[in-house]
MIKOL-749796 format. One record per residue (C-alpha): residue number from 0; z, x, y; residue in three letters. Coordinates in nm, 3 decimals. Each point is the difference from the previous one (the first is absolute). Example, Ala and Ser with C-alpha at 12.3 -4.5 7.8 and 13.67 -1.06 7.14 Angstrom:
<rs>
- seq,w,u,v,type
- 0,0.780,1.230,-0.450,ALA .
- 1,-0.066,0.137,0.344,SER .
</rs>
This chain:
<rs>
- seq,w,u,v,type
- 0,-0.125,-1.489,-1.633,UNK .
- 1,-0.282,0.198,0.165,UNK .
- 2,0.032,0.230,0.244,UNK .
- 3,-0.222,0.127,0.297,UNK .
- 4,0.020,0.291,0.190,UNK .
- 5,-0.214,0.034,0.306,UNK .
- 6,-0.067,0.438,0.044,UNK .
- 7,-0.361,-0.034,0.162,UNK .
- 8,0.078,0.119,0.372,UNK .
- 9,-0.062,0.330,0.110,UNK .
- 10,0.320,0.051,0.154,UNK .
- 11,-0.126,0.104,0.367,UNK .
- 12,0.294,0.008,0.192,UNK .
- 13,0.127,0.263,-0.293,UNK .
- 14,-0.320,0.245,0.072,UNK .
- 15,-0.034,0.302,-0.061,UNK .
- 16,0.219,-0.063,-0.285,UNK .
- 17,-0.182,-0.276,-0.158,UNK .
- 18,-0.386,0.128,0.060,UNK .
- 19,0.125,0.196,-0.380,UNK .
- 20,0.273,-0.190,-0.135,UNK .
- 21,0.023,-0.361,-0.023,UNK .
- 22,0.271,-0.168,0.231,UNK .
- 23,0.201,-0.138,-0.324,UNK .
- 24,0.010,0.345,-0.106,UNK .
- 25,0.166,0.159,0.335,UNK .
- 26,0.356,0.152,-0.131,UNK .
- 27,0.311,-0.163,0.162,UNK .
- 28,0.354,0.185,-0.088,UNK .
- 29,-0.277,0.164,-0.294,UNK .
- 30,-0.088,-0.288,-0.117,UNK .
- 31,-0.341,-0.205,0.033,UNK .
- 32,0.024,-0.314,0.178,UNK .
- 33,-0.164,-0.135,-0.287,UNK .
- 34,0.260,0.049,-0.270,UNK .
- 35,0.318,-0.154,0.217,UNK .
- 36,-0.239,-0.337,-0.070,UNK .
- 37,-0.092,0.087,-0.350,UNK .
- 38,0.360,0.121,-0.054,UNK .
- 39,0.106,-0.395,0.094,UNK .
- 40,-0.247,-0.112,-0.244,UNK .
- 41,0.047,0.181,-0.299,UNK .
- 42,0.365,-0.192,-0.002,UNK .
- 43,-0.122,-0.329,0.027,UNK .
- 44,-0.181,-0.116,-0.278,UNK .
- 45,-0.243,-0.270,-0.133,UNK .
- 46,-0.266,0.181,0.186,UNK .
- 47,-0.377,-0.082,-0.219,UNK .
- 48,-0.191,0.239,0.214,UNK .
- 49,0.025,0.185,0.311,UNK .
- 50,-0.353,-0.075,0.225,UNK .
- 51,-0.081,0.282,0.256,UNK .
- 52,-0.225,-0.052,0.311,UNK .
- 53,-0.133,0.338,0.027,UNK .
- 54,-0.214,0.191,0.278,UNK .
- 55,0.082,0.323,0.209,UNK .
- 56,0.033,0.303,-0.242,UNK .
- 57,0.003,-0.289,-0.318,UNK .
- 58,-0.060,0.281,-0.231,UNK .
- 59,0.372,0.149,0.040,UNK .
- 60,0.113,-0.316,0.072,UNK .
- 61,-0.073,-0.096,-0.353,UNK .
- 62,0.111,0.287,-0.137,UNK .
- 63,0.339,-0.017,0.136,UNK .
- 64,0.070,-0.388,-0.115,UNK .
- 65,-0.153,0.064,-0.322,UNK .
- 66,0.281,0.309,-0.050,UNK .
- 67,0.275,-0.203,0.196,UNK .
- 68,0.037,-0.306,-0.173,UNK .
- 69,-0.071,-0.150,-0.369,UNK .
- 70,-0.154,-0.312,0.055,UNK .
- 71,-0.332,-0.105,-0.065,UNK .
- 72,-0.188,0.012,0.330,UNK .
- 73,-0.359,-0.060,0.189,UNK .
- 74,-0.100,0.208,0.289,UNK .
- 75,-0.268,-0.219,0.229,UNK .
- 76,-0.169,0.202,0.286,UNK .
- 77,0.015,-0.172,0.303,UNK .
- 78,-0.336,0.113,0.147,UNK .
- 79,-0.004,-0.256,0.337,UNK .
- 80,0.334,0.073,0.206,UNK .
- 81,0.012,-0.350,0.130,UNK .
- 82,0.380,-0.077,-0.007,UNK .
- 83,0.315,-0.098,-0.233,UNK .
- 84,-0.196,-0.365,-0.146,UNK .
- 85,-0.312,0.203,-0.074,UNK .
- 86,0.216,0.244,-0.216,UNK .
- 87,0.198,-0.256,-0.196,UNK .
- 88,-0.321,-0.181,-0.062,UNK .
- 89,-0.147,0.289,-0.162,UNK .
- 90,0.314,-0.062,-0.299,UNK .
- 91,-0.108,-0.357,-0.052,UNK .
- 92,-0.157,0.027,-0.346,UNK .
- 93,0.351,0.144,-0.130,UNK .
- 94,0.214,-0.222,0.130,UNK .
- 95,0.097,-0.317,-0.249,UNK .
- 96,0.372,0.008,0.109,UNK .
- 97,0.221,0.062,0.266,UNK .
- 98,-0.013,0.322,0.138,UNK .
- 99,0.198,0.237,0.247,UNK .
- 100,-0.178,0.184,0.262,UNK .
- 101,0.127,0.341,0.164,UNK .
- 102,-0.164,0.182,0.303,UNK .
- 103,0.135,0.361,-0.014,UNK .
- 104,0.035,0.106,0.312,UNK .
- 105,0.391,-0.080,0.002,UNK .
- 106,0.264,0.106,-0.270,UNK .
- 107,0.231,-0.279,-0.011,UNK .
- 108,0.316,-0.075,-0.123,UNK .
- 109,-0.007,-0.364,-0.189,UNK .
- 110,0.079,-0.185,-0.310,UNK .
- 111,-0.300,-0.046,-0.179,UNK .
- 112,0.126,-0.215,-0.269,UNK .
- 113,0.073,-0.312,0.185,UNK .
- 114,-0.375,-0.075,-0.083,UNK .
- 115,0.130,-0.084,-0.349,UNK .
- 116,0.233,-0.262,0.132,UNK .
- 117,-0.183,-0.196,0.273,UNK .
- 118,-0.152,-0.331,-0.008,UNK .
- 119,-0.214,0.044,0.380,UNK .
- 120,-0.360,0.019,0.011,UNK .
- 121,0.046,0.341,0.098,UNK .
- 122,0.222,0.283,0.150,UNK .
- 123,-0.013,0.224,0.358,UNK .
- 124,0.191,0.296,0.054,UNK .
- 125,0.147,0.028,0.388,UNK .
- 126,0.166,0.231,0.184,UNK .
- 127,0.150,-0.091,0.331,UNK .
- 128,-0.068,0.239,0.269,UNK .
- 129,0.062,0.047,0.390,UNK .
- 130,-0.332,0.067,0.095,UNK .
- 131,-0.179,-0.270,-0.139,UNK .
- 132,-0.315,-0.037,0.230,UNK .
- 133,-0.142,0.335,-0.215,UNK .
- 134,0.000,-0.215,-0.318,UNK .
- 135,-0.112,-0.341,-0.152,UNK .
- 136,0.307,-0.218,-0.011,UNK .
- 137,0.084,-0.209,-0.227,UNK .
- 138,0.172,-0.409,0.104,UNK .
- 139,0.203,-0.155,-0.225,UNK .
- 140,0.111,-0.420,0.011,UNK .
- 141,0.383,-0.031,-0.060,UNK .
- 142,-0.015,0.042,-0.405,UNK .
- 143,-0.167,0.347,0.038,UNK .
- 144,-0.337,-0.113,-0.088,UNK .
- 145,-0.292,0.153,0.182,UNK .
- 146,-0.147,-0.211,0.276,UNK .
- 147,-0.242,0.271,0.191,UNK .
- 148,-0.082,0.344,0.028,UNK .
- 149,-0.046,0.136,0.358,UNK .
- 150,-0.178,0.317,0.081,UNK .
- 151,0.150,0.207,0.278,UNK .
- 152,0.193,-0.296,0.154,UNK .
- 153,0.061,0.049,0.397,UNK .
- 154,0.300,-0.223,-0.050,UNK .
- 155,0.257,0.002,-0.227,UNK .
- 156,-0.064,-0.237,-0.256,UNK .
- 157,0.115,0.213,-0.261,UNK .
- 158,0.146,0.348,-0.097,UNK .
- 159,-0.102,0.007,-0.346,UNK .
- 160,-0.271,0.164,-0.070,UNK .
- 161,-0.274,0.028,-0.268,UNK .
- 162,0.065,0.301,-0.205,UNK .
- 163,-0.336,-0.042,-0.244,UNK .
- 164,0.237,-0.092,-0.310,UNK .
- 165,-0.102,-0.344,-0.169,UNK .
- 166,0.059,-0.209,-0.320,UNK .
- 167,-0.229,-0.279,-0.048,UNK .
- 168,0.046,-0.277,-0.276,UNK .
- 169,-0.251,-0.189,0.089,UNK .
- 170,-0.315,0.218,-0.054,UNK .
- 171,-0.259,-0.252,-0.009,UNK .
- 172,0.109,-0.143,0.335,UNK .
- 173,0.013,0.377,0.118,UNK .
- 174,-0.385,0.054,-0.057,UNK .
- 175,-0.055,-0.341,0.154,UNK .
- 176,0.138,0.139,0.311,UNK .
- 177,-0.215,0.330,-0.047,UNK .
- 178,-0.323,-0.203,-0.018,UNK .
- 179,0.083,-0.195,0.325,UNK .
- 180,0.096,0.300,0.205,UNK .
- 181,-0.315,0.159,-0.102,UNK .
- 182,-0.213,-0.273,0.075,UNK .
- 183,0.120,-0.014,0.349,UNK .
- 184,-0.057,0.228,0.242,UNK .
- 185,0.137,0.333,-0.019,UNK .
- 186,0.335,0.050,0.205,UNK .
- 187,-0.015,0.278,0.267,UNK .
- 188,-0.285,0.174,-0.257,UNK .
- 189,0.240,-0.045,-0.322,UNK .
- 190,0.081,-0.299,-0.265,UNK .
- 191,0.376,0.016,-0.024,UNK .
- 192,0.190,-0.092,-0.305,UNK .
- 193,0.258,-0.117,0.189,UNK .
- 194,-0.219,-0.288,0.128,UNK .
- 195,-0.061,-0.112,-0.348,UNK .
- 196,0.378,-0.028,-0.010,UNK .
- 197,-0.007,-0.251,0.255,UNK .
- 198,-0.269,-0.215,-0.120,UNK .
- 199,0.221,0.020,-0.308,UNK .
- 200,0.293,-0.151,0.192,UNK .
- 201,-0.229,-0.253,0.173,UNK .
- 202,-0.104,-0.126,-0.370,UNK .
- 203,0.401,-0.044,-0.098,UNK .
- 204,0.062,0.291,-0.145,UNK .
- 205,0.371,0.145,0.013,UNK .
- 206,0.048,0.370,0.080,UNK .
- 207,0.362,0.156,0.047,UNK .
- 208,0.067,0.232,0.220,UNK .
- 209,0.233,0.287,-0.096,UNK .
- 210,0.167,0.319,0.208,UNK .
- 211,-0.060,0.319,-0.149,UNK .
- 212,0.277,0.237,0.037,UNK .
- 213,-0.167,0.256,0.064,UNK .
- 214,-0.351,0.072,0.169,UNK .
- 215,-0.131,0.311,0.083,UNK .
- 216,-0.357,0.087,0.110,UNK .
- 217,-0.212,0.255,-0.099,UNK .
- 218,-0.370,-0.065,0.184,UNK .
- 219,0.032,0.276,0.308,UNK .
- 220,0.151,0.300,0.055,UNK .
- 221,0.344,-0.069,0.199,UNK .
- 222,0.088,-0.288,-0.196,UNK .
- 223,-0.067,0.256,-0.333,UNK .
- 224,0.228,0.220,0.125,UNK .
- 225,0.216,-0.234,0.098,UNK .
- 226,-0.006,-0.131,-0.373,UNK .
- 227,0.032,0.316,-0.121,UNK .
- 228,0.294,0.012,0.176,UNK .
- 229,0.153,-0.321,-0.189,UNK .
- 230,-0.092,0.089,-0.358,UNK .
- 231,0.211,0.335,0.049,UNK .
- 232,0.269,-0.226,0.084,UNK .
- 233,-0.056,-0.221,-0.263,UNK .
- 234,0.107,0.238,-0.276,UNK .
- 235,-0.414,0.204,0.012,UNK .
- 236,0.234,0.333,0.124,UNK .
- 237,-0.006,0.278,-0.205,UNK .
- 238,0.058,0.369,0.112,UNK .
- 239,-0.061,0.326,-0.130,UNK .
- 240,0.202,0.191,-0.238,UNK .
- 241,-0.033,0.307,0.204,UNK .
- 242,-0.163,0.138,0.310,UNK .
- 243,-0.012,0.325,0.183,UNK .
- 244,0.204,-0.010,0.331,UNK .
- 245,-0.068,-0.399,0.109,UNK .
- 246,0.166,-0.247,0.093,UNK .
- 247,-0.009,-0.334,-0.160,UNK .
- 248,0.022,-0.276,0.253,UNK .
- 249,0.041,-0.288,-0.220,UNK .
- 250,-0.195,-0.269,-0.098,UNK .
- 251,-0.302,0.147,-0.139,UNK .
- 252,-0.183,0.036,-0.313,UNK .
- 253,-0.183,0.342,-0.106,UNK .
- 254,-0.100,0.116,-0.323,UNK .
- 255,0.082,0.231,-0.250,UNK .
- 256,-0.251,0.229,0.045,UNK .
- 257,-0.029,0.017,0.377,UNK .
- 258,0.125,0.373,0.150,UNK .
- 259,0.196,-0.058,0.324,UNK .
- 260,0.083,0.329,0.209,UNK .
- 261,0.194,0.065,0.298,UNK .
- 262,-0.050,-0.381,0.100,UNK .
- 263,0.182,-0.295,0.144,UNK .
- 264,-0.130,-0.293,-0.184,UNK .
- 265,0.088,-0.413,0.085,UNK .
- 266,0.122,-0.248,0.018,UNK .
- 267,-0.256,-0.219,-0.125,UNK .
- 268,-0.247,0.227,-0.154,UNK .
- 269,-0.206,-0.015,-0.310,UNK .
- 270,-0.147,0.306,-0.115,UNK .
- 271,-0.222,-0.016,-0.290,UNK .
- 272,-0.070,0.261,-0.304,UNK .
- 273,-0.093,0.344,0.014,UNK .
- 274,0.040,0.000,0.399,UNK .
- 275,0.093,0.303,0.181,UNK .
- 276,0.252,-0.029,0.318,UNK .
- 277,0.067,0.324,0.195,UNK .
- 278,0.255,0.052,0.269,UNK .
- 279,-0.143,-0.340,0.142,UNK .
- 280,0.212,-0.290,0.067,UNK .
- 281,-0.110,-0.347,-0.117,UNK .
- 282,0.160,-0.390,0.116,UNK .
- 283,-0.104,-0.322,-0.045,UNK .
- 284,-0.349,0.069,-0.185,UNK .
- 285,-0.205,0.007,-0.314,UNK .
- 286,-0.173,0.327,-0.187,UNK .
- 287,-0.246,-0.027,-0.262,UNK .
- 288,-0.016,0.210,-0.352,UNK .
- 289,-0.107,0.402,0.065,UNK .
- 290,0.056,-0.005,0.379,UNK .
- 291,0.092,0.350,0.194,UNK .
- 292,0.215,-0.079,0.302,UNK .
- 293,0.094,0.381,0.196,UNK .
- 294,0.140,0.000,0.297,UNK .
- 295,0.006,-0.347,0.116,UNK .
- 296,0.180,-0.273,0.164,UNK .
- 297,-0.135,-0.344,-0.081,UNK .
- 298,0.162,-0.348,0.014,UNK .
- 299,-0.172,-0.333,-0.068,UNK .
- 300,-0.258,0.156,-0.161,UNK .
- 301,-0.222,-0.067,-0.289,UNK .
- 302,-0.163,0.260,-0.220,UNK .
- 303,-0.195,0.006,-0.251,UNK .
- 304,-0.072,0.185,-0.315,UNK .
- 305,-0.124,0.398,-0.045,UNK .
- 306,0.027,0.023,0.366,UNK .
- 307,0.139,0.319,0.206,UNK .
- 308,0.149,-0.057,0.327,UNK .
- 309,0.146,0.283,0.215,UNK .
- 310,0.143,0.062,0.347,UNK .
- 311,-0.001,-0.362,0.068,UNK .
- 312,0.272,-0.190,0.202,UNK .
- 313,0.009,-0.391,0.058,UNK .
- 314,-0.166,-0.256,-0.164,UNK .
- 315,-0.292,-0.042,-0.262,UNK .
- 316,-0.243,-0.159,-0.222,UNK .
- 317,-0.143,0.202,-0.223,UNK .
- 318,-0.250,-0.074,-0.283,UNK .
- 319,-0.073,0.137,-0.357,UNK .
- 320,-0.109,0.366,-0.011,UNK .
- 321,0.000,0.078,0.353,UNK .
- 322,0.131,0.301,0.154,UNK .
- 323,0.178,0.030,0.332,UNK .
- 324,0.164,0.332,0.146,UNK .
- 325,0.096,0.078,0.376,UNK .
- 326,0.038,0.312,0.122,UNK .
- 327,0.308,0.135,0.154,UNK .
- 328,-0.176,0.055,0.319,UNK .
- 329,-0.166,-0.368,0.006,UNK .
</rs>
């Protein structure tokens, strides 16, 4: 088995965050968003070679795999941002065998191996959600086989929606499907893998449809937090062996190293190495490695690394290296 993993979007909705770090590379409950996928891989097995589509920030991107995971692997730049098809097409010359393809915006929870057991043309991971009109849906005929995929359905045709997780057996038929879409025209300015599924599905082909258990997103700010939030529950927790007059609100997760003063801190914080809180009182947020928080009172924030932030009460999104400090007259 081959496996593709799509990291060539700048990660917008995450700036300032990502204008310096890669969006795979943003730290949820200290951990890259990256490595919960790569984690999932590196138990499954019979993977040949890992195929990267590459483009924002590709240099650290491909440093990061290449220390992350021992399996052979190609990093292709995707150079023309012109949708999901036009990236997979990009791995065509590697693929001679099924393959699994994983978008890594999401961390999800799943059971990988049940690619080594199935006899469909292919596989697609759903979750079913409430508000389905912000997602492409995914219709199923009565034996759980796909029949359509519906972008941002007014009506509710279906709750399960397309997480970006996919096993496909049939490869050949796969790139078939790539070469129609993008020979037609483009699809509100994009060429959309998923519409090479359905051609697939239109020529026969078989593809299951499975629940994850577990889906949690990673691609803006609030829903980052929010996921943060979930991977502390999820056994990511981990306090400090000591700190100076603070209280622990569990869950969070802070290094060893961090020095915590005079400070309430959680729930539902991450705090990453060699960060400085003083008499400041932290909820529901994320703080990068070597950040100085004095004085403050932030929740829902996001901030990133070597920053200083002082005198500041609310909410904030704060980027590598940047310094903000209020006075205590305004």
């Amino acid at each position: 088995m081959k496996v593709i993993i799509p990291l060539a979007g700048k990660g917008t909705r995450l700036r300032p965050h990502t204008h310096v770090t890669p969006k795979p590379m943003l730290r949820v409950a200290g951990k890259p968003v990256m490595s919960y996928v790569l984690d999932e891989l590196r138990g499954l097995g019979g993977i040949e070679q890992m195929v990267y589509i590459t483009g924002h920030l590709k240099e650290r991107v491909e440093d990061f795999a290449r220390k992350s995971l021992d399996i052979p692997s190609v990093f292709i730049e995707q150079k023309v941002q012109d949708g999901t098809a036009g990236a997979i097409a990009l791995a065509r010359k590697y693929v001679d065998q099924p393959v699994l393809i994983i978008f890594v915006d999401t961390i999800f929870d799943a059971d990988l191996s049940v690619v080594n057991r199935t006899d469909a043309d292919g596989i697609i991971w759903t979750k079913e959600v409430e508000d389905y009109q912000r997602f492409g849906v995914v219709v199923t005929d009565d034996e759980g086989f796909m029949t359509q995929i519906v972008e941002k359905p007014k009506t509710p045709i279906s709750k399960r929606a397309n997480i970006g997780l996919y096993y496909i057996r049939n490869w050949k038929l796969l790139f078939e499907g790539i070469d129609h879409v993008l020979a037609s025209p483009a699809n509100m300015g994009e060429y959309f893998l998923t519409d090479a599924f359905q051609y697939m599905i239109e020529k026969g082909a078989k593809i299951k449809v499975i629940d994850v258990e577990g889906w949690y997103d990673a691609g803006k700010i609030e829903t980052m937090l929010e996921t943060n939030e979930m991977m502390l529950t999820k056994g990511r927790a981990r306090r400090p062996d000591r700190s100076d007059r603070c209280t622990i609100v569990d869950p969070v997760y802070i290094e060893e190293d961090v020095t915590l003063t005079d400070s309430t801190v959680g729930p539902n914080v991450s705090i990453g190495r060699g960060s400085v809180i003083e008499k400041s009182e932290l909820s529901h947020s994320i703080v990068g490695t070597g950040a100085n928080i004095r004085q403050c009172k932030l929740r829902n924030s996001l901030v990133g690394d070597d920053t200083w932030l002082e005198g500041i009460v609310g909410e904030v999104t704060v980027g590598d290296h940047s310094e903000v400090r209020v006075s205590p007259h305004g």
